[in-house]
N, C-alpha and C positions, 0 to 999 in steps of 0.2 A: 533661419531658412525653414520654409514650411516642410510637411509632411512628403509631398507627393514629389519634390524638388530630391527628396536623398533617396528616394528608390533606386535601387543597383540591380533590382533584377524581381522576376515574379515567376511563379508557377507557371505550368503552361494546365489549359482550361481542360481536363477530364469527361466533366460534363456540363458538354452546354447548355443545355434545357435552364439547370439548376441555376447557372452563371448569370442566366438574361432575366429569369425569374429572382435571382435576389436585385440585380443592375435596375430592374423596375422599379425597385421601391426606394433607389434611393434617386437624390438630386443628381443634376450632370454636374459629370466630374472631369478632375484633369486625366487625359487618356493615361498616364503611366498609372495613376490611380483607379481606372478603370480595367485595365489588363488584372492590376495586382488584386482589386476585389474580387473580379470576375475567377482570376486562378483559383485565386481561395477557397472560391463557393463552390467552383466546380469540381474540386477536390475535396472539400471536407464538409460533408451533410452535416457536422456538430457546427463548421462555424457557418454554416451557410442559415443555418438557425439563430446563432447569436445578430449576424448583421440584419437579420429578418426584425428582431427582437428590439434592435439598438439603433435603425435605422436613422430615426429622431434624433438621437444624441452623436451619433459617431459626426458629421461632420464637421461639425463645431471643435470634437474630441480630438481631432488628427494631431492639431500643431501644437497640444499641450504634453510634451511627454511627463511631467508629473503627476501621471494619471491617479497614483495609487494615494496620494495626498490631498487632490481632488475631488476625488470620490467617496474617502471614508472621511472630510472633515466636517466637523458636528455631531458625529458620532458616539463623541462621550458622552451626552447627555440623553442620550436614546434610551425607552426598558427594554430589558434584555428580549420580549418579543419582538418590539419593534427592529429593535439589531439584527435581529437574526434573520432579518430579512433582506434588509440595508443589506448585510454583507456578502447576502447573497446575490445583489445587487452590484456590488461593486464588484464581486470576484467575474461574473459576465463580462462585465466592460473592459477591466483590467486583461484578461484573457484576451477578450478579442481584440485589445489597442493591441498586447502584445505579439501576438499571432500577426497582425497586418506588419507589425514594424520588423520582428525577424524572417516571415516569408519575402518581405521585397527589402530586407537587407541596411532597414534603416536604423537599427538598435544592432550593440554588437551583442555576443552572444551572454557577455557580462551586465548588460543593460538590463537583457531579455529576464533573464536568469536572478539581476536585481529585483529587477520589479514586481515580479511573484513571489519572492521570499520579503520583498518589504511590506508585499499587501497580507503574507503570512505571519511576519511580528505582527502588524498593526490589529488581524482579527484575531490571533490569540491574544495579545493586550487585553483589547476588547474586552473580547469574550470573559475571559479569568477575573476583569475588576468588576464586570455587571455580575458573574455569580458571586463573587466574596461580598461584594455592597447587599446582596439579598441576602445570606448568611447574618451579614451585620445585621438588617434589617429586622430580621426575624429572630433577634436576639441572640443565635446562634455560633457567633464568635467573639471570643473574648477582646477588650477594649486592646489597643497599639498603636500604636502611633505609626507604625512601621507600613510604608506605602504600600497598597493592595496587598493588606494585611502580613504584611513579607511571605507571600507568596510566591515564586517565580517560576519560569519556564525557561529552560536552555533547549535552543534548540540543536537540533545533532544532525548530521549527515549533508545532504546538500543543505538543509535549511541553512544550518551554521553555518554553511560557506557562503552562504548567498546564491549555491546554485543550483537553487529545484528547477527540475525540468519540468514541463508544459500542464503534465498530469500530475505532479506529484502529491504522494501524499504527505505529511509533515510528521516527523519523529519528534517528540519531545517527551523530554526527563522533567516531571513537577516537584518540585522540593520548596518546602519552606523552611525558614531562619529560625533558627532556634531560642535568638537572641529576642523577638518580638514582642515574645510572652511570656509571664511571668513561669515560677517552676512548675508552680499549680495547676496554669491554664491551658498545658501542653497539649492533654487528651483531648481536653474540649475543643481547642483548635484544631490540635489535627482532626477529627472525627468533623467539623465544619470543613475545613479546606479537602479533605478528600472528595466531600460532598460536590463544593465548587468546584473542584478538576473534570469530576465526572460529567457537570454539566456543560462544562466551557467544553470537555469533547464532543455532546453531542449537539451540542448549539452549532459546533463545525461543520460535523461529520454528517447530519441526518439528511436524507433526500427528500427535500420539499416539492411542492408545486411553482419553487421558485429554485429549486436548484440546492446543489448543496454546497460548502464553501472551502473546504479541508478535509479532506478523509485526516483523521489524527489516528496516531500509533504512539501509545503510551510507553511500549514495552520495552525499552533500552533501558529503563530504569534497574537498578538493582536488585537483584534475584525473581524478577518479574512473577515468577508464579507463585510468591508467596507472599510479594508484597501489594500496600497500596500504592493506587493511584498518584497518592501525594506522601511524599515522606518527609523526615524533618531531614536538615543540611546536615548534621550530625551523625545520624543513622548511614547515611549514603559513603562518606567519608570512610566511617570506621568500615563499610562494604571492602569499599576498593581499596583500602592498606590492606585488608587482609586477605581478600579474595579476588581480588580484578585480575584480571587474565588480559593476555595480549589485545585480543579483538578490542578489546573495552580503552585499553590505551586508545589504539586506533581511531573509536570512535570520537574519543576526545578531544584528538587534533583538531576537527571541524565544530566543536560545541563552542557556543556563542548564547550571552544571557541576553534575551528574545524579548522575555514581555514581562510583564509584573515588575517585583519590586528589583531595578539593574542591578542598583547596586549590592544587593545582599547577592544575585549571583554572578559578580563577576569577583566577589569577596568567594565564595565557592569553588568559582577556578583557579583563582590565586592559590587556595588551598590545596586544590590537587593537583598543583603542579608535578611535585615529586613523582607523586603516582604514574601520569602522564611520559614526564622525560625525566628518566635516569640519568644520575652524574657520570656515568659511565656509557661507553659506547653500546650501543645493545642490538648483538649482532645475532641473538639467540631471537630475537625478532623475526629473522627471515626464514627461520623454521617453522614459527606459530605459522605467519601469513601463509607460510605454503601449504602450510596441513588446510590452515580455512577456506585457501581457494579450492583445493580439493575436494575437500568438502561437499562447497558450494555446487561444483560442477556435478560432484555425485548426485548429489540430496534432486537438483534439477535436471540429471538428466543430459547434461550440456558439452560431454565429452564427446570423443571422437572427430570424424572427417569435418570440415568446414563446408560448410553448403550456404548461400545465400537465402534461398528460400525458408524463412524460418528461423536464422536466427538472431539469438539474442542480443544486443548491441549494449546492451547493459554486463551481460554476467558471460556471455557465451567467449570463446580462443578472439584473442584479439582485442574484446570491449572495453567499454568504459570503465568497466570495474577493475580490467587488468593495468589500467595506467594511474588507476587510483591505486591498488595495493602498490605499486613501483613504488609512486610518490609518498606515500603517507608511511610505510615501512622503512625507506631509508629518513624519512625526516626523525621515524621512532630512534632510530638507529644513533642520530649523531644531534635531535635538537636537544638534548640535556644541556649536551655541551655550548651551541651555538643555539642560542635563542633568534637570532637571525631566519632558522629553518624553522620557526614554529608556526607557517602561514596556514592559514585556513581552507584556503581554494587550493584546486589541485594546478591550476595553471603559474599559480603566485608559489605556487611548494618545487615545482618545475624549474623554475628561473633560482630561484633562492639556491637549490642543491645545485646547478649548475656553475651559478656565480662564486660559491663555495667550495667547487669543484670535488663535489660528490659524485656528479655525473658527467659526462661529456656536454660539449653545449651544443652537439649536431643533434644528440639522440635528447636533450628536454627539447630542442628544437621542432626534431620531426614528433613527439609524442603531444607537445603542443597543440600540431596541426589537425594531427589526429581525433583528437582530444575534443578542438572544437568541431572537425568534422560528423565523429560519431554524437555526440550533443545535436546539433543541426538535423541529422536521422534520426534521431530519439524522439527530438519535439515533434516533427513530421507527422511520425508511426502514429503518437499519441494525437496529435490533433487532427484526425480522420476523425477518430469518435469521441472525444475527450476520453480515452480508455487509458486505464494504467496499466500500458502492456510497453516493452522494451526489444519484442518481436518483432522480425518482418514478415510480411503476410508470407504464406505458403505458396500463392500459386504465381502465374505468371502477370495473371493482372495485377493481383492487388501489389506486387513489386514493381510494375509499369506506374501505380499510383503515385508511390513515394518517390519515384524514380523523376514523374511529371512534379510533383510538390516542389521537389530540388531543383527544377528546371529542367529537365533532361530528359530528350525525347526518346534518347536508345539505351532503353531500359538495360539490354546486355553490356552493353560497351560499361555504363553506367556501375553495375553492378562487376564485373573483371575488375575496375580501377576499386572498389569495395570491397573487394576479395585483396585485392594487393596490400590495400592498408592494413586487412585485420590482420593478416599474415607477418606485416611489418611490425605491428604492437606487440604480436606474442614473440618475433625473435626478438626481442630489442629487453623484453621485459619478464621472458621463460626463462632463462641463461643466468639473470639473477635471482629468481628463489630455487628453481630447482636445481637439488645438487647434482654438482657436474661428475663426469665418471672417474670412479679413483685408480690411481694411478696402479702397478702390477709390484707387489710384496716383494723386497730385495732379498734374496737367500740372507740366512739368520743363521749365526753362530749357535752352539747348544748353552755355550755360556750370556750370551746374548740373548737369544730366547728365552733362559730362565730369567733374566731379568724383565723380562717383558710379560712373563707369564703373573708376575705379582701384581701387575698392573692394578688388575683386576680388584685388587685388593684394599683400593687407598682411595680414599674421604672424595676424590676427585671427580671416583671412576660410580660412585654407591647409588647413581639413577638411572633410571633406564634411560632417559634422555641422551644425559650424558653420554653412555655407552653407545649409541645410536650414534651420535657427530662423532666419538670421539672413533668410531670403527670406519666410517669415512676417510679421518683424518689421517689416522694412524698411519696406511701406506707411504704416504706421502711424508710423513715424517721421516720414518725409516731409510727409505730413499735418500732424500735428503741428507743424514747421516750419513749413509754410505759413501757418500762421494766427496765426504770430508775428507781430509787428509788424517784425522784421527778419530775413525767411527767409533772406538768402543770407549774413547773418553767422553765423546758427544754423548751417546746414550749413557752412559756411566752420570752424569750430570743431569742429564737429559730425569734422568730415574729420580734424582733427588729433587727437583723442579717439581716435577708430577706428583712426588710421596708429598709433601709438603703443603699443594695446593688444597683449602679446606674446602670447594665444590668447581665444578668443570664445564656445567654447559657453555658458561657465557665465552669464557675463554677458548674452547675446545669451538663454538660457534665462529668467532671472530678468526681462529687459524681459515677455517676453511673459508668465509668468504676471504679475504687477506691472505693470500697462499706466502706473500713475500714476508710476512713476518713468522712466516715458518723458517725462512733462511735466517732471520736475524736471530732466533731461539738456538737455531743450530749451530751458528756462530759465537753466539752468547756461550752457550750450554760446551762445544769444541776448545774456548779459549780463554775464558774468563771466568771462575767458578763463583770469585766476589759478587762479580755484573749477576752471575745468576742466582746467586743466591739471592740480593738485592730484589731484585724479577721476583721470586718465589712470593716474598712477603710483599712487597707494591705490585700483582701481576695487574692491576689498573693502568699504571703506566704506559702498555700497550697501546694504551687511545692514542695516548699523543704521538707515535708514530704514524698513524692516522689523517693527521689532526689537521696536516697542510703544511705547516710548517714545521715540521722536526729538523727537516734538513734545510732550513734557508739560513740567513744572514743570522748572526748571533745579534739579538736585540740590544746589547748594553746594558748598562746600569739602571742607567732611567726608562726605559723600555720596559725593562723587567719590572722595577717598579710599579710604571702607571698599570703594567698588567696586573700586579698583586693586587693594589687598590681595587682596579675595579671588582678583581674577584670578591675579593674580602666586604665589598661593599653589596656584592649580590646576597652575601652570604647574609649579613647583617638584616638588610631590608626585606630578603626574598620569602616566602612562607615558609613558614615552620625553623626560620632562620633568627638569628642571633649570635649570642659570644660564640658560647661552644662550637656553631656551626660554622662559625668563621676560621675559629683554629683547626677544624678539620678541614674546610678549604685551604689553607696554608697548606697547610699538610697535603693534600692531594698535588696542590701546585708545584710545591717544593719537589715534591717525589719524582712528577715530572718532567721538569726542568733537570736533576740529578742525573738520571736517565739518558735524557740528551747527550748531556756532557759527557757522560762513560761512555757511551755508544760511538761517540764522533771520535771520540780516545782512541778507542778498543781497533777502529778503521781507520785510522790514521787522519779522519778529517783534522785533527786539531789535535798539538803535540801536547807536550805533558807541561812547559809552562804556559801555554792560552787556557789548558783546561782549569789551571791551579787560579788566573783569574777571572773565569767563566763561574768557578765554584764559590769563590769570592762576592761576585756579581747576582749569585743568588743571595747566598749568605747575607750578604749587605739589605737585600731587597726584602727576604722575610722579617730581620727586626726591624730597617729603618718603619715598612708597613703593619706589623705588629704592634709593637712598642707604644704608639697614640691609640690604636683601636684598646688594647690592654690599659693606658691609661684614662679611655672615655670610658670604659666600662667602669674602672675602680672611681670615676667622679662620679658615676651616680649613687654612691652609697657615701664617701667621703667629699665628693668636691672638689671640686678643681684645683690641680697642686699649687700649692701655696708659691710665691713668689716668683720667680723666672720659670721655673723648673724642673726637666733633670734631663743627659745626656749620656748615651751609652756609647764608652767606648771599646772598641776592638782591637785585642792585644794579641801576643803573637802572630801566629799567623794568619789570622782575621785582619789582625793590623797592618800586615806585609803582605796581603793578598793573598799567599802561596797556599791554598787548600789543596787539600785531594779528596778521593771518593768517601773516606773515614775521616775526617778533620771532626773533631770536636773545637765548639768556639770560648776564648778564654774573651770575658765580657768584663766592664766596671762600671757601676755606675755613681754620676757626678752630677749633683745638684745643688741648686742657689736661692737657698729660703727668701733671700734679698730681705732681711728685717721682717717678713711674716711670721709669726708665734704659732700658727695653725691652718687647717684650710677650713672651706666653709661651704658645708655640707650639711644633708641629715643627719651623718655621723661625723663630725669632723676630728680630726686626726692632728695632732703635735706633728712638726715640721719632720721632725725626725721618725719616729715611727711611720708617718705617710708615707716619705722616699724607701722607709727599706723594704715596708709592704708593698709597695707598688714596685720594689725592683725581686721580691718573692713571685708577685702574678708575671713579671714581664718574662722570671727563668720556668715559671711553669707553664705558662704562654709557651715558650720556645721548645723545652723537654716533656711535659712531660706525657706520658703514651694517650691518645686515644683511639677510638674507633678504628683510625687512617695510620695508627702508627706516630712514631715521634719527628718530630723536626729535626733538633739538635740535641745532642749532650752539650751543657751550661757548665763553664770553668769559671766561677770566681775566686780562686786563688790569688790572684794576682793584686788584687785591692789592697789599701793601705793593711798593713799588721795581716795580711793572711786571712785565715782562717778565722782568729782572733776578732779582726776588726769587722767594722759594720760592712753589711751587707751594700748601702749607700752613702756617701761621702760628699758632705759639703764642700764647695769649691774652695772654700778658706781652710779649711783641714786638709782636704788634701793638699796645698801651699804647704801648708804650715811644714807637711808631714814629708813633703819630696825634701823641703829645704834645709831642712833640721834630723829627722830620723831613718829615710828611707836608706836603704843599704843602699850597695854598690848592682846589686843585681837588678834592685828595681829600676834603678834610671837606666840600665840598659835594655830593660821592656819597652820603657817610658818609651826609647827609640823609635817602636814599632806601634804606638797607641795612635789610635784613631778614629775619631767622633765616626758610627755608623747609623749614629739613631738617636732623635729629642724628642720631647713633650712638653707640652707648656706654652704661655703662653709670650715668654721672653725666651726659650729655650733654644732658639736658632742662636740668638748672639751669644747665650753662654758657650755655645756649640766654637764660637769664633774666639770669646775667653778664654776657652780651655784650650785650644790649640795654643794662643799664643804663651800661654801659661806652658805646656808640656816644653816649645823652643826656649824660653827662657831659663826653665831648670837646668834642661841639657848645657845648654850655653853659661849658666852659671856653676854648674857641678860636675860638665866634664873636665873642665882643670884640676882637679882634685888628682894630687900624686899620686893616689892611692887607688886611681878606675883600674890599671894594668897589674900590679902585683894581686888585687881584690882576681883582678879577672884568671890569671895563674893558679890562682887560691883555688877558687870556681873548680874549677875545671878538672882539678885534680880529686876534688869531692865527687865533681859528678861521673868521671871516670869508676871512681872508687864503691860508689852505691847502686849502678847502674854501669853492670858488664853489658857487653854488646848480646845483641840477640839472634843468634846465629853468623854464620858464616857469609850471608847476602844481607845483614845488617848495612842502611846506606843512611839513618837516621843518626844514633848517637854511640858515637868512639868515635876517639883519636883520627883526625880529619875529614871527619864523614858533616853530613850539614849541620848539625849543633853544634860542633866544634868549628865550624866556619861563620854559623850564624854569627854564637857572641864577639866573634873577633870583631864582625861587621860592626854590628853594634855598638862597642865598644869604639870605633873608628867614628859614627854617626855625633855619639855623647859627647867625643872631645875633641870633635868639628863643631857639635852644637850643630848639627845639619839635620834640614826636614825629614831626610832620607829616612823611608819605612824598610824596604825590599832590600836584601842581603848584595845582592849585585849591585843597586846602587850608593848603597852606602860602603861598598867596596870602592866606589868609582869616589865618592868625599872625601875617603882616607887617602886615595891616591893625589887627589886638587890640592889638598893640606900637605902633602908631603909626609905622612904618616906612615905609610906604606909606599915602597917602590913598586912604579907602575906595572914590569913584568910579576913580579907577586901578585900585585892585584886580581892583573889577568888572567894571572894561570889558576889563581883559586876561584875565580869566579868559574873557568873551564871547566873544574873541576865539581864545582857546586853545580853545577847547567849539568854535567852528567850523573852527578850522585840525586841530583833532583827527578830526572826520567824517570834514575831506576827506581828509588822510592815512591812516586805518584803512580807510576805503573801495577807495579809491586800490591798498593795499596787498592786499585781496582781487580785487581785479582784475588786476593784475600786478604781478609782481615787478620789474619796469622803470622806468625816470622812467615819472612818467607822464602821456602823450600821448595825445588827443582823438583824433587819428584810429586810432589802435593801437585803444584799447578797444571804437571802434562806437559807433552812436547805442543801442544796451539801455546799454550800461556808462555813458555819458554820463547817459542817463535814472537810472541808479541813484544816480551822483554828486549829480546836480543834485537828486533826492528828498533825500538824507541830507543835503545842503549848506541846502537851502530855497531855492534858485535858479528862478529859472525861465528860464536860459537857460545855454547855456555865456558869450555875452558880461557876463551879470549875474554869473554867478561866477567872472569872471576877473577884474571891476571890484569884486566884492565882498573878491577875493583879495588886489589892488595896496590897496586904502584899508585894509581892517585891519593888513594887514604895515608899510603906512608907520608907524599910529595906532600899534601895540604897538614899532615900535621909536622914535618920538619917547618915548613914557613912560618906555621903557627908559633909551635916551639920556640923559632927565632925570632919572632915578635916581639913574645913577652918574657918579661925577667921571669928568675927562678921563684918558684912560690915560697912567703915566706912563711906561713902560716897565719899570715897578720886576722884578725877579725875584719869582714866583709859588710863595714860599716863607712 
């Protein structure tokens, strides 16, 4: 479709003198095309010059919108005077196509917006490789291979988004690769390529008798007043790890490698990613932006009433600038996490946070509109005189001008519906950086107050920043508190949360945009002192309440997984990433995912057995996803494991799913040389020492502390001989060793073992070996006369070495769940049944007839509620646990999950089941004879 075919609309004509005086010079045209010139000219005396100018060329030019590829092709082989004049050349035309195509509506404003930041790559390209080829030239840079001498330009602000407006001028950061040049030739290059930057700016920048092509603005570079022009990539880096400030994030989201050598800078923004998005939510963000726009409004002047006449559409209540800090401050905020939100343009950052439901999708909707509205004004203002101004005129004509430019004859009406908008951008977009007003200080105990008065005092509170949010926040905390049902244990808690924290802004930031996870703190901190001590040490975990889905459907098994992976594989590939960074992504994920599951506990989303295998279902997901990453690591130094080889399984209650908030995991691992002698490697490794070192990385993988904290406490007890025996165990030994040596206690492990995790590259069907291998022992050694008097034996050892612990003991004594597990167990071995889980291997022993079915039931009754109280128990502290420790929340949350309604009913409900389940027990098994547990 031609050019004058998609006009939707045109100026109305200002001055028609001007109008009929450019309309002469050109051919006859099609009338919608002659309205749209004619408004043009008669509004803007800059383009009423260009079409004077272009006359000749334009109508040819109409139906090609690739103007900008058009005009600068053949240009590489130009010298750099001849360029500099071409460019000046082409930036006329490309103006003026663009100017006809967004006045009569035929480019949208992304078209508009493209086509001057493409004609802005192609003359810094340019520009940057004609001075570095003179440098070469003139012997002046040392020899590289490295394309335009890896020199690059990123460009920053609208450039990088692709959205300069009509006048703009171009921001860009010059940096070269450091990798180009030998160690030698570093000086001598940079002191060349600063040369060339210098000149590639004014070859832009300078105002000829033919124009000029780019105003360039160097300065966004790093510490701009004391640096050069051109820096190495190296220098700029180590800037922003150690000294980048908010704005400079900011401006990052829009930088894009522009011209010279791509690849070396978009190998540069890989690198600063980190810098850019934090793995953490960053909410101490919406405090910078606000101080900057303050700033801004100061430094210019641009506060107070709203007036039309005069203002700024760029930086003034309402403008473009204020829908960019929205956009660009919540993407700082959450793209660490969600690389989804790291779009460049502000209208693509809009939609992303919407769709991610950061923001509502009315309000990126109407800021959209706005968005492109004030853009539309912008180019306007500017193309009256090609002026880089963001102003509207002062008086009432030259606001009649813009008014006519837009189409619109009644400048006031025009300018009311102007006024509505800007007023709609600043509520829509004030309300989120500026903080809102705090709520009114709840009367304070004197015992209370002293606790509040140390505040002052701890790692948290030790900046002034901090102190700033955190006196904001404070009331609302309090409050809060008070309307618990148990304020001074909330704060009593509350206090050791806060003493504990090693710094405050970010978290003390994140309460106050997030007022609702001040009620979850105060719930946490009221009922649960475990959950919060937890909180204390991961207060990261916060995000993911955040996050979108904290409270949706429980993912599963496989869910969880494909989510680890992909973590784990960011972690790996991403910059500055590898092993170590990947077990700290574990570790962050794992945290939580934990969190979740307390939290849904703690509120009764999900009772204490969903939680036991929700806990399981991470459990399972960090080693099955660990386990290969920890064995590709150890191939690149040994090789890839020898033979099938090796599988981890999970025993106790890893094997029986039942976790809780404290589970430590009892692990074995099983591998099958299959006839390999060695692996084969740069270091290769005996079949034997390979599996036990690779099963040393996989328990330090899983425990042991970094940065992020530890995953797991790693139980290998359980493996063949103990302590004793090897750390990894051939599948033919361990055979050898269930069927010939293992006691009475191990095959009733065996009951609950379960492949969680392989490597290798036959290690799935060992993974189906070993199972059928553990039903087979069972099946062949729980006939053994000797599983029931052994287990009697058991039992009265374990009695005897291990008194109960405390009086709300639900773990181990005389009918409490250890003493129900082994029975189970024991029922599983001499079924020879799959059964892992205590209930259902209650339910085999009942199918066999081993157990009468009322027993069965009432001990499984009986397990279902000493299991509550235990898992309960267990997110509440890590200590025996004691009634007055936890407070009447934690006691109220007991006594919900137990079905009590007292703590005296559930201490009398606690003595009569433990009698009940150990008389059945009792009657179960014979009298111990003392025999050996062999």
């Amino acid at each position: 479709m031609d050019f004058a075919a998609r006009i939707t609309r045109h100026p109305l004509v200002a001055d028609p003198d001007r109008a009929r005086h450019v309309l002469a010079r050109l051919p006859a045209l099609d009338p919608a095309l002659t309205a749209l010139i004619g408004g043009a000219a008669g509004c803007s005396p800059y383009l009423a010059g260009l079409l004077q100018k272009e006359a000749d060329w334009l109508p040819a030019a109409l139906d090609h919108d690739d103007v900008v590829a058009r005009e600068t092709a053949g240009f590489d082989d130009l010298s750099a005077d001849d360029l500099a004049v071409a460019l000046r050349r082409a930036k006329r035309r490309v103006a003026l196509l663009a100017a006809l195509a967004d006045l009569g509506g035929v480019w949208t404003l992304e078209q508009v917006t493209g086509a001057l930041s493409d004609l802005a790559d192609r003359a810094v390209d340019l520009a940057l490789r004609a001075q570095v080829a003179q440098e070469r030239r003139r012997g002046k840079l040392p020899e590289t291979d490295a394309p335009a001498g890896g020199v690059f330009a990123l460009a920053m602000g609208k450039g990088g988004a692709r959205e300069l407006n009509y006048s703009s001028d171009i921001d860009l950061i010059v940096l070269f690769d450091d990798a180009a040049y030998a160690d030698g030739d570093h000086q001598e290059a940079r002191a060349a390529l600063i040369r060339a930057t210098r000149k590639m700016a004014t070859m832009l920048s300078d105002v000829t008798e033919h124009g000029y092509v780019f105003r360039t603005d160097l300065r966004l570079r790093p510490d701009a007043a004391v640096t050069p022009v051109c820096m190495s990539a190296a220098a700029a880096l180590a800037y922003y790890e150690a000294e980048g400030r908010t704005w400079e994030r900011a401006a990052f989201i829009k930088a894009r490698a522009a011209a010279g050598d791509i690849a070396a800078g978009e190998r540069f923004l890989r690198e600063l990613r980190p810098f850019v998005w934090r793995k953490h939510l960053d909410f101490a963000a919406i405090q910078d932006a606000h101080d900057m726009r303050l700033r801004i409004r100061d430094h210019k002047g641009l506060g107070g009433r709203l007036e039309i006449p005069g203002h700024n559409m760029k930086l003034g209540r309402g403008g473009i600038r204020e829908i960019e800090f929205f956009t660009q401050t919540r993407q700082l905020i959450a793209g660490g996490r969600d690389p989804d939100l790291r779009c460049r343009d502000t209208v693509g950052g809009l939609a992303a946070l919407a769709d991610k439901g950061w923001i509502p999708a009315d309000v990126a909707r109407d800021l959209t509109d706005h968005y492109r509205q004030h853009r539309d004004i912008e180019h306007r203002i500017q193309m009256v005189n090609d002026a880089q101004t963001h102003s509207l005129p002062k008086d009432g004509a030259g606001i009649a001008l813009i008014a006519a430019m837009m189409g619109q004859a009644d400048a006031d009406a025009w300018s009311a519906r102007l006024r509505a908008r800007l007023e709609h951008v600043h509520d829509l977009t004030e309300s989120f950086f500026a903080p809102g007003e705090t709520v009114q200080r709840p009367s304070i105990s004197a015992e209370s107050q002293a606790i509040i008065d140390r505040w002052q005092t701890y790692p948290a509170l030790r900046s002034a920043r901090a102190q700033q949010i955190f006196r904001r926040v404070e009331p609302e905390l309090l409050s809060r508190m008070a309307r618990t049902g148990h304020p001074d244990e909330a704060l009593s808690r509350f206090d050791g949360f806060l003493s504990a924290l090693p710094a405050g802004v970010q978290i003390f930031a994140l309460f106050e945009a997030n007022p609702q996870l001040i009620d979850l703190l105060v719930d946490i901190c009221g009922s649960a002192p475990g959950l919060a001590a937890y909180l204390t040490r991961h207060s990261a975990v916060l995000d993911a309440v955040l996050g979108g889905s904290f409270f949706s459907a429980w993912p599963g098994a496989q869910g969880l997984r494909a989510d680890l992976d992909r973590v784990l594989q960011a972690a790996l590939n991403g910059p500055g990433g590898g092993y170590e960074a990947a077990l700290d992504s574990a570790r962050r994920w794992a945290h939580e995912w934990h969190f979740r599951v307390g939290v849904h506990h703690l509120r009764g989303l999900v009772a204490a057995d969903e939680a036991a295998g929700q806990y399981a279902d991470i459990a399972d997901a960090c080693i099955a996803a660990l386990f290969p990453v920890t064995a590709a690591d150890f191939a690149r130094k040994h090789g890839a494991p020898p033979g099938r080889g090796a599988v981890v399984l999970g025993m106790g209650s890893l094997g029986a799913r039942t976790l809780n908030a404290g589970s430590d995991l009892d692990l074995i691992v099983i591998y099958d040389a299959d006839g390999a002698d060695a692996s084969e490697g740069p270091r290769p490794l005996a079949a034997r020492p390979y599996y036990a070192r690779l099963t040393q990385a996989m328990i330090t993988a899983a425990s042991a502390p970094t940065a992020e904290g530890r995953l797991y406490e790693v139980d290998m007890r359980l493996r063949p001989s103990g302590r004793q025996g090897p750390v990894a165990t051939a599948i033919q030994s361990f055979e050898s060793y269930q069927m010939t040596e293992a006691w009475t206690w191990e095959h009733l492990a065996l009951t609950r073992a379960r492949v969680v995790a392989w490597a290798g590259k036959g290690a799935e069907e060992l993974a189906h070996d070993v199972e059928a291998l553990r039903l087979s022992v069972l099946r062949r050694r729980g006939s053994d006369l000797r599983v029931m008097p052994d287990l009697a034996d058991m039992r009265e050892r374990i009695f005897a070495a291990k008194p109960m612990d405390g009086a709300w003991e639900a773990k181990t004594g005389p009918g409490r769940l250890q003493d129900i597990d082994l029975l189970a167990q024991s029922l599983a071995l001499r079924t020879g049944d799959p059964a892992r889980g205590t209930l259902a291997q209650l339910r085999a022993g009942r199918r066999a007839g081993l157990i009468a079915a009322a027993d069965a039931d009432r001990l499984g009754s009986i397990w279902r509620f000493l299991w509550r109280l235990h898992a309960s128990g267990r997110l509440l502290t890590a200590k025996p646990l004691d009634m007055e420790d936890i407070g009447l929340g934690g006691q109220e949350f007991l006594l919900r999950e137990a079905g009590a309604g007292s703590v005296a009913e559930l201490a009398d409900r606690l003595r009569h089941s433990c009698a009940q389940a150990a008389a059945l027990i009792d009657a179960a098994l014979p009298v111990a004879s003392g025999a050996p547990l062999a």
